[in-house]
C-alpha positions, 0 to 999 in steps of 0.5 A, a space after each residue: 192215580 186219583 186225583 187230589 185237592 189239597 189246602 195251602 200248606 201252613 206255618 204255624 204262625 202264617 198261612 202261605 197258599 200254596 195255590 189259589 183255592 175257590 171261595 176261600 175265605 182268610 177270616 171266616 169268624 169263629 167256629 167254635 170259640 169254646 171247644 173243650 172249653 173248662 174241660 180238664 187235662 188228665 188220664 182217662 179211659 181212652 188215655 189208657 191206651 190204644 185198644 190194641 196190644 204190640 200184636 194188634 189186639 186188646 190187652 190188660 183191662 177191660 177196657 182194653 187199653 193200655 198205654 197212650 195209643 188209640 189207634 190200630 197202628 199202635 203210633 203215639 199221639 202228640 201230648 198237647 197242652 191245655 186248650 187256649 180257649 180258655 184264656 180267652 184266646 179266639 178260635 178261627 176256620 181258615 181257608 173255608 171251602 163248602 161243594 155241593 158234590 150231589 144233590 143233598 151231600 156237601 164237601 167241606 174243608 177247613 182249617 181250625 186255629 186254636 192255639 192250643 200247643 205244641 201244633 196251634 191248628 187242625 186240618 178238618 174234612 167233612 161230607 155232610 149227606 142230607 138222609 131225605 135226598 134222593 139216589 143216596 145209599 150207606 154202604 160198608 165197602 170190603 175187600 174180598 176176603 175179611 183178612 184182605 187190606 186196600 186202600 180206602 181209595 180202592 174200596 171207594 173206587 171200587 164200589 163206585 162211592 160219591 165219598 169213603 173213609 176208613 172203617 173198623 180198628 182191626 188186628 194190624 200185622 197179625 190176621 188184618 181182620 176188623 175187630 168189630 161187627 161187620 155187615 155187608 148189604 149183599 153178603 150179610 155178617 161178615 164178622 163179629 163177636 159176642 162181647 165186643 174186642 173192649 167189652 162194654 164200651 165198642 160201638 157200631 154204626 148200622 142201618 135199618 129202614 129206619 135210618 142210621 143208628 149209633 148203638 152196640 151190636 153183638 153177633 151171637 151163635 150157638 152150636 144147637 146140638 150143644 147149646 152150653 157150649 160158648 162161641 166166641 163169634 164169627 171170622 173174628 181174630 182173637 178166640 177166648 179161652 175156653 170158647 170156640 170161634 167160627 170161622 168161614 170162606 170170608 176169612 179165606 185161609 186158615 190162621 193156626 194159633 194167631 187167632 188164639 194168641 199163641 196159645 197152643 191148647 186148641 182144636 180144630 173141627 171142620 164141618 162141611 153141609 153141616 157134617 164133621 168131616 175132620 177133628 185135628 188136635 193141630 190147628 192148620 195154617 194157609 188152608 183155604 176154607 171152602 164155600 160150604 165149609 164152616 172151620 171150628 176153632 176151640 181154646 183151652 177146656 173148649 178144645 177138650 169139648 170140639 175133641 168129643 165130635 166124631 166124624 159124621 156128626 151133625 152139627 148146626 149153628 144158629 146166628 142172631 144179632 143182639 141189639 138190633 138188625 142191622 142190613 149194613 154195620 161198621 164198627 168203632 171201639 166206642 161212642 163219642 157222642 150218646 142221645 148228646 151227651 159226650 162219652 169220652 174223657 180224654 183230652 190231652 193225646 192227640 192223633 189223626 181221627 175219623 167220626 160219624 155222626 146223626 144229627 139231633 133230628 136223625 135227617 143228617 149224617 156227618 163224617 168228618 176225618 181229623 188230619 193229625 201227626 204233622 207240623 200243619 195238623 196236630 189232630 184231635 184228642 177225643 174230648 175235642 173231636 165229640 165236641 166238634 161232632 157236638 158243635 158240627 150238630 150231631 146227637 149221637 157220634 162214633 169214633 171210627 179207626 184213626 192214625 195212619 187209617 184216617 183218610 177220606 176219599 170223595 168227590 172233589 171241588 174240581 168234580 173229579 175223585 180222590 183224596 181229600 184229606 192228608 193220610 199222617 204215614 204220606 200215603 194211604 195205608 191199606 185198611 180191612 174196610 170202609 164206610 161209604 156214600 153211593 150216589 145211585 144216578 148221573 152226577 151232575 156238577 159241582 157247585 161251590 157253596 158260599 160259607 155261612 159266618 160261623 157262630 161266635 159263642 162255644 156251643 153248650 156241650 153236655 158234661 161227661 156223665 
């Protein structure tokens, strides 16, 4: 097992080490006096629900939401009050510990104290990786297969990254596939759709040449022979009605009618070298889809158009990825933070979170992992973790799958690899995929970093346009 460093367990009136921690500092001032301050408490879009349905896929409204969940395990979050700080209550880090774990990417872990009920403090993780040092590459880490889960532990470990967290919001207990776009550096796309699982509001963390980026992606196909005919996506869990989903040997096994919400009017067409090779008016369930085999799945009056392919026919596809070219993509259900201006409303459901963000000089990248749904970490609303990305430096942020998902893996203080954080359900949950930092040369030690005095005004937070 990997190893871990843990904070001191806390009250939530006195803090009790546990054990002696380096450089851990009991006062280190304020870090962020005025987070999610004059900020009101009530319903917003985010509020509406967590992104997926009791099955595990968005439902209801366009965005996507319904009830009071924003995370893929569908839990509920803990209803917080109104936040202290604006009584004049002061904000404090406890337990205050930076390493510098390679060359250019730092550690830190703290406790934030804000009073604000009914838990008072936040547990806080986060890898800071400067994007002009030397030997660092951004990866998405997957299993073999999309419908495959692991723990963030294994992807991490497997692809010998310096640090990992978990990565898309997926379709939990149905396929397991990632909801979002999915780019790999050496496979290419591995999944994507053409609206997005929240049309309009999901977001996708990529990377170019040009450095990272946090904008929305779509994967766009079409049939050539056919060009009216409208593809849903690739190897992604829900097909619309009236579209047709394409499926590949990175899915695995077929799924039947999970990919079409139970619906049962549906075709399915296998193409092999570009060929027909068969046309079911029943879709098949747990067959392995060859390696040159591309599986065409159409809903409702889409199943009448796959039904007029004979055997035989010559059916290619085409494949662009709208909004821009990304070698590695990890997606989120939406932006927390756009050119630094925050994007979301929601300050009153707390969970578990995890984020991504770029500095406003795009030198910096930032991945912070919020502990939540404990007696010690209640975790963050989504108002509060854009500004804490905000008041962290960041321009342009995402939220990626939080709850029981939430969970970093890194280089610790001590120099060996493990949990850093403390996963909400008590050990890591599997996960589709990950986003990780890969150190390419010897590691040298780690070195302890004394904390620089936090600031102690609020920072000047944009309000929600």
């Amino acid at each position: 097992m990997p190893s871990s460093t843990r904070r001191p367990a806390l009250s939530r009136t006195t803090r009790r080490p546990s054990r002696q921690r380096a450089l851990t500092i009991a006062t280190s001032g304020v870090l962020v006096a005025g987070l999610a301050l004059n900020v009101g408490i009530g319903p917003s879009v985010a509020d509406d629900g967590d992104g997926v349905g009791h099955r595990g896929l968005a439902q209801g409204s366009q965005s996507g939401y319904r009830g009071r969940n924003q995370t893929s395990d569908g839990k509920p979050g803990i209803v917080v009050g109104p936040p202290v700080s604006a009584r004049g209550r002061v904000v404090q880090t406890l337990n205050d510990v930076s390493y510098e774990i390679a060359p250019g990417v730092v550690l830190r872990e703290w406790d934030q104290v804000d009073g604000r009920q009914p838990v008072g403090q936040v547990r806080m993780n986060l890898v800071s990786v400067s994007l002009d040092a030397a030997n660092i590459s951004f990866e998405e880490l997957s299993p073999t297969y999309v419908t495959s889960r692991k723990t963030v532990s294994q992807l991490g470990g497997w692809n010998a990254a310096l640090a990992a967290v978990n990565g898309d919001f997926f379709d939990i207990g149905r396929t397991n596939a990632p909801l979002g776009v999915t780019v790999n550096r050496d496979k290419g796309v591995l999944g994507g759709s053409r609206e997005g699982w929240i049309p309009g509001v999901n977001s996708t963390l990529w990377f170019d040449d040009a450095g990272p980026h946090v904008s929305p992606l779509s994967v766009q196909y079409t049939i050539r022979q056919r060009r009216a005919w409208t593809v849903s996506g690739i190897n992604h869990p829900r097909i619309p009605a009236g579209q047709i989903g394409v499926f590949t040997s990175d899915w695995h096994r077929t799924s039947g009618y999970e990919v079409t919400m139970g619906k049962k009017r549906a075709r399915e067409v296998v193409l092999r070298k570009n060929r027909v090779v068969s046309n079911r008016p029943k879709l098949s369930s747990g067959k392995k889809i060859g390696k040159k085999d591309r599986v065409l799945i159409g809903t409702g009056s889409a199943a009448g158009k796959l039904a007029t392919l004979k055997k035989g026919k010559k059916i290619t596809l085409s494949q662009r990825i709208e909004g821009g070219k990304p070698t590695v993509a990890i997606s989120g259900d939406r932006p927390l933070l756009v050119n630094g201006v925050r994007t979301v409303i929601n300050n009153s459901i707390a969970h578990p979170r995890t984020a991504v963000g770029i500095d406003a000089d795009g030198r910096r990248l930032l991945i912070l992992v919020v502990d939540g749904r404990s007696a010690v970490s209640r975790g963050y609303t989504m108002v509060e973790l854009a500004d804490m990305m905000t008041a962290l430096g960041a321009e342009n942020a995402i939220n990626l799958d939080g709850g029981g998902s939430s969970t970093m893996y890194a280089r610790n203080g001590t120099g060996a690899m493990g949990l850093v954080n403390e996963p909400s359900d008590g050990t890591e949950r599997l996960v589709p995929n990950a986003f990780g930092v890969v150190y390419h040369a010897e590691l040298p030690p780690v070195l302890p970093i004394v904390p620089t005095p936090a600031p102690t005004t609020p920072p000047t937070v944009p309000p929600t346009p």
